[in-house]
C-alpha positions in Angstrom: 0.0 0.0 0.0 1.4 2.9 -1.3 0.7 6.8 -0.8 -2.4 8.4 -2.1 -1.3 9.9 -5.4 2.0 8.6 -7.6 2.3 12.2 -7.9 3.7 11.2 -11.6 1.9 14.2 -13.1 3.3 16.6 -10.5 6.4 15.6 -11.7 5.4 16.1 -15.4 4.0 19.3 -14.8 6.6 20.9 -12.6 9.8 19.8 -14.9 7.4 21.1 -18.4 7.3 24.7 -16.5 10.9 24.8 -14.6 12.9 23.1 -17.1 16.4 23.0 -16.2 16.0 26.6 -13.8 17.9 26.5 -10.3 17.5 27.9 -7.5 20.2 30.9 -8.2 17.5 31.7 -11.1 14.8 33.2 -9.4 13.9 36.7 -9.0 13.9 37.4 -5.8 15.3 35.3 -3.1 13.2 32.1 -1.9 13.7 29.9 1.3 11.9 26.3 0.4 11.8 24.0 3.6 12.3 20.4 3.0 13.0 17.5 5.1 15.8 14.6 4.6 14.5 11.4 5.9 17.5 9.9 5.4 19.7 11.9 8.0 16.4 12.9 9.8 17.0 16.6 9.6 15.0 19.7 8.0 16.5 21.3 4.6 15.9 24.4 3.7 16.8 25.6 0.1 17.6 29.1 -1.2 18.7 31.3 -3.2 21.6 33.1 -1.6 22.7 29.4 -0.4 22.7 28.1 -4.1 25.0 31.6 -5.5 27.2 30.9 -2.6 27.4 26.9 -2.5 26.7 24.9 -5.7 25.7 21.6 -4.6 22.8 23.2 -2.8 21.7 24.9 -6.7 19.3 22.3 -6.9 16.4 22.5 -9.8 13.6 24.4 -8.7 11.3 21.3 -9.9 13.1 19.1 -7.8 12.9 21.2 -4.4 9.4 22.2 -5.4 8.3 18.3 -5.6 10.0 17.7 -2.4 8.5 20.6 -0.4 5.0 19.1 -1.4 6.0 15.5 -0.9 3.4 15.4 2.3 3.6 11.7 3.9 0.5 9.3 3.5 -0.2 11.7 0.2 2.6 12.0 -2.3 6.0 9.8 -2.4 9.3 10.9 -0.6 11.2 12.7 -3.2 15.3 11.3 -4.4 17.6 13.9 -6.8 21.1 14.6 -6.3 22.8 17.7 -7.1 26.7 17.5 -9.1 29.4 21.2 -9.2 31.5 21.6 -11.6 34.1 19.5 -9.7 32.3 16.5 -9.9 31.7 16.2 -6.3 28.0 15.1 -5.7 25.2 15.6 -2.8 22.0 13.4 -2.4 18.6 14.6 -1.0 16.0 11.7 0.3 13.1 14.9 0.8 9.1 15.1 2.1 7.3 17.9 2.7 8.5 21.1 4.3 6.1 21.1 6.9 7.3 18.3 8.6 9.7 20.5 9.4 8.8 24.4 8.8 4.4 23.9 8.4 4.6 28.0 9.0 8.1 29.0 7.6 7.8 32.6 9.2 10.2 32.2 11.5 12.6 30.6 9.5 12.3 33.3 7.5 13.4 35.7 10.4 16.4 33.5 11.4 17.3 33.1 7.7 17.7 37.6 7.8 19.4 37.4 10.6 22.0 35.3 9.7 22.6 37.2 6.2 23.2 40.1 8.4 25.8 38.5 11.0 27.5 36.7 7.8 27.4 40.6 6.2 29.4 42.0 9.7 26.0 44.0 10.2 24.0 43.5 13.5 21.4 41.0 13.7 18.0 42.8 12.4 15.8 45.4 14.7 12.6 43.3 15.3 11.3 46.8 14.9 12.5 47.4 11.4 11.0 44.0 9.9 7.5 43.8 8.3 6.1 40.1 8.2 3.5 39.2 6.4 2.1 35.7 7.0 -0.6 34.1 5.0 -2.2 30.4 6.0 -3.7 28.0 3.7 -6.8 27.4 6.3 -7.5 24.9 9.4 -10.1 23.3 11.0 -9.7 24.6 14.9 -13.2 24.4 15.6 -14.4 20.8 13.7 -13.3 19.0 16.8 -12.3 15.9 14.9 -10.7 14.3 17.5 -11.1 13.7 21.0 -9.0 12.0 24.2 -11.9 9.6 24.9 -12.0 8.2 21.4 -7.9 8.5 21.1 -7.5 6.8 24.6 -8.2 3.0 22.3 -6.5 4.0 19.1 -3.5 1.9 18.0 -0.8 2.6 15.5 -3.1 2.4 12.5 -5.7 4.8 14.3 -3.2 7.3 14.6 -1.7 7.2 11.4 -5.5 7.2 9.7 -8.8 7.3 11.4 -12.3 8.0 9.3 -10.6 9.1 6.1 -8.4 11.9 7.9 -4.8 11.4 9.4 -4.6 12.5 12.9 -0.7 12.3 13.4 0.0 14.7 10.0 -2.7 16.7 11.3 -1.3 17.5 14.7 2.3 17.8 14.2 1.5 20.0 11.2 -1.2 22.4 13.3 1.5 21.7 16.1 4.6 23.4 14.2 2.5 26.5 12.8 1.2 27.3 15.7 4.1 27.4 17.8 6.1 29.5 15.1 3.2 31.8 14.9 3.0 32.1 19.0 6.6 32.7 19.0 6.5 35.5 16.3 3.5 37.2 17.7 5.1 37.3 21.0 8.1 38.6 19.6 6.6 41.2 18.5 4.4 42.1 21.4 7.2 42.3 23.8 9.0 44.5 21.6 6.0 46.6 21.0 5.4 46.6 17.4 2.7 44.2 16.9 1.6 46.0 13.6 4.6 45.0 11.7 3.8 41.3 12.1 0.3 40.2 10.3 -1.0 36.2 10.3 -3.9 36.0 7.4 -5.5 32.7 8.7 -8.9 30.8 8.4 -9.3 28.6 11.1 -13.0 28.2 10.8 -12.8 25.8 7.8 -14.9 22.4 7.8 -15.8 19.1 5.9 -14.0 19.7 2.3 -12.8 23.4 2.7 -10.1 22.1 4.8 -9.0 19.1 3.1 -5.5 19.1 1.8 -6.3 17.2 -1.6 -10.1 18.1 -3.1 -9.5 19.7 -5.8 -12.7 19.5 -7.3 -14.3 22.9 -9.4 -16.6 22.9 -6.5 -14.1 22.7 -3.8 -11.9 25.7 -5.3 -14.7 28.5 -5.7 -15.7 27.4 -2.1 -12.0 28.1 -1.5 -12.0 31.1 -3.1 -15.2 32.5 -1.6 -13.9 32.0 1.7 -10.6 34.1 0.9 -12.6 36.7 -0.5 -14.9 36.9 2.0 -11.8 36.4 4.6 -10.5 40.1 3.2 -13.8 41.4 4.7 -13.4 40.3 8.4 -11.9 41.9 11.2 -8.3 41.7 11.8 -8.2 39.1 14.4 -4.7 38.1 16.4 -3.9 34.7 17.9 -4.7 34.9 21.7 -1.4 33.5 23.3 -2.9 31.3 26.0 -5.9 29.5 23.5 -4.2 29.6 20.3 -7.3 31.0 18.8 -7.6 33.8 17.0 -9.7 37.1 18.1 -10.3 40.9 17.4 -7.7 42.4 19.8 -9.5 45.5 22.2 -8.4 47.9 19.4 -9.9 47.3 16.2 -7.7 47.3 13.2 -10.1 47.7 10.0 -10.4 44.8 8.0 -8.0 41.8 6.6 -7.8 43.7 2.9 -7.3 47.6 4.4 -4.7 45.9 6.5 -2.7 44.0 3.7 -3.0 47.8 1.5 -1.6 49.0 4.7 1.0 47.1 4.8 1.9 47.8 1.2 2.2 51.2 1.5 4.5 50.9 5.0 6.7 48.5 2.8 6.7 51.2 -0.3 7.7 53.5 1.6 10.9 51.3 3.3 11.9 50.5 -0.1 11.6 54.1 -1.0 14.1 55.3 1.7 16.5 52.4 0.4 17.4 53.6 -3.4 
C-alpha cells in the first residue's frame, strides 16, 4: 500500500514549466523548507545558499516536488545535485512542513543570519515587516477527541475515518508554535503592527481538506478568501491559540494588507 497519489503528473507538470531553472535563477530570493528522511534533519533551500554553494543549486522542480512530498499523500522525493568539480550531494526529501508547516520564523532567522555573515547587526525586530498568509485549518471541527484516542493503536493514529490524525497535529503543532513565538516577539518589543498572520481557522468538511481539488471545492475556497479580506483583523490569543479581534480594532484583513503595502513602499523608497 502505497501513498495516495503517484504524484507522476506533478512531476510532469513541474519539470514542463521549470525546465532546467535553479534555485540561483529566481527573481527574488526564496527559502523552500524540505526535510531529509535519510539523515532525519530539515533542509531548507535558497537562493543566496545556491550563489554561494553549488551543490545546494538544486532545480527548482526538484525542491518544489519535495517541499510538497506530504507523507501518506505523495512519495518521498530522491535527486542529487553535481558542481563543476564532480563532487556530488543526495537529497531523500518530504514535505517542508514536517519540518517548517509556517516557515515565518525561518524566514526571520534566515535575515538574521545574512546580516551576522554581512558583519552587520542582527536585524531590529522593529525594522522587519512580516507578512504571514495560512492555507486554512479546521480549529473548531473538533475531529478528535482524548476519549475516542485513549483506544486508538498505530493504524488509528496514522489514519482514522478518512483523515490522518498524526500529520494533522504535528502539522497544526509546528504552525502554531512558530506563529505564537513570532506574535510574542513582536508584542514584547511593541510593534505588533509589523507582524500580520492571514488565517482561516474556521474551515470544515471539504474546505479544509488538503487534496479536493474539485471545481466545486476551489470556488468554495475562493469564496472563503474573499470573504476572509472582509473580516476583522483578528490576532492569535497567546494562551488558546485561537484567533480574536484584539481590544483595538484594526479595519479589515484587505485595508490591513493595503496598509501594509504602503508601509513597505515606503521602506523601499528610503532604500534607493
Amino acid at each position: 500500500m502505497g501513498p495516495k497519489y503517484d504524484g507522476k503528473y506533478l512531476r510532469t507538470l513541474l519539470s514542463g514549466l521549470l525546465g532546467d531553472l535553479t534555485l540561483k535563477d529566481t527573481l527574488t530570493n526564496v527559502l523552500i523548507p524540505s526535510f531529509d528522511i535519510k539523515y532525519l534533519q530539515p533542509v531548507v533551500f535558497s537562493t543566496i545558499d545556491a550563489k554561494d554553494h553549488p551543490l545546494e543549486n538544486a532545480k527548482l522542480s526538484d525542491t518544489c516536488v519535495s517541499t510538497s512530498a506530504a507523507p501518506t499523500y505523495l512519495p518521498a522525493h530522491y535527486f542529487d545535485v553535481k558542481d563543476d568539480e564532480g563532487r556530488t550531494r543526495t537529497f531523500d526529501l518530504v514535505d517542508g512542513g514536517v519540518a517548517a508547516n509556517n516557515p515565518t520564523m525561518m524566514a526571520i532567522s534566515h535575515i538574521n543570519r545574512e546580516m551576522l555573515r554581512k558583519g552587520s547587526d542582527p536585524m531590529d525586530a522593529k525594522r522587519l515587516l512580516v507578512l504571514s498568509l495560512g492555507t486554512g485549518t479546521a480549529k473548531f471541527e473538533e475531529k478528535y477527541n482524548a476519549a475516542t484516542a485513549s483506544k486508538w493503536g498505530l493504524i488509528n493514529w496514522v489514519l482514522h475515518n478518512g483523515n490522518t490524525p498524526l500529520v494533522d497535529i504535528f502539522s497544526d503543532a509546528s504552525s502554531d508554535m512558530v506563529d505564537i513565538h513570532v506574535s510574542t516577539l513582536f508584542q514584547c518589543i511593541h510593534a505588533k503592527h509589523n507582524y500580520l498572520r492571514i488565517q482561516d481557522d474556521s474551515l470544515t468538511g471539504d474546505e479544509a481538506s488538503v487534496d479536493i481539488a474539485t471545481e466545486k471545492n476551489l470556488m468554495r475556497l475562493i469564496e472563503i478568501g474573499n470573504a476572509l479580506l472582509k473580516k476583522p483583523v483578528s490576532r492569535v490569543q497567546l494562551d488558546t491559540g485561537r484567533y480574536e479581534k484584539p481590544e483595538v480594532e484594526e479595519g479589515t484583513y484587505e485595508e490591513a494588507l493595503i496598509n501594509f503595502a504602503k508601509r513597505l513602499s515606503e521602506v523601499k523608497k528610503t532604500e534607493i
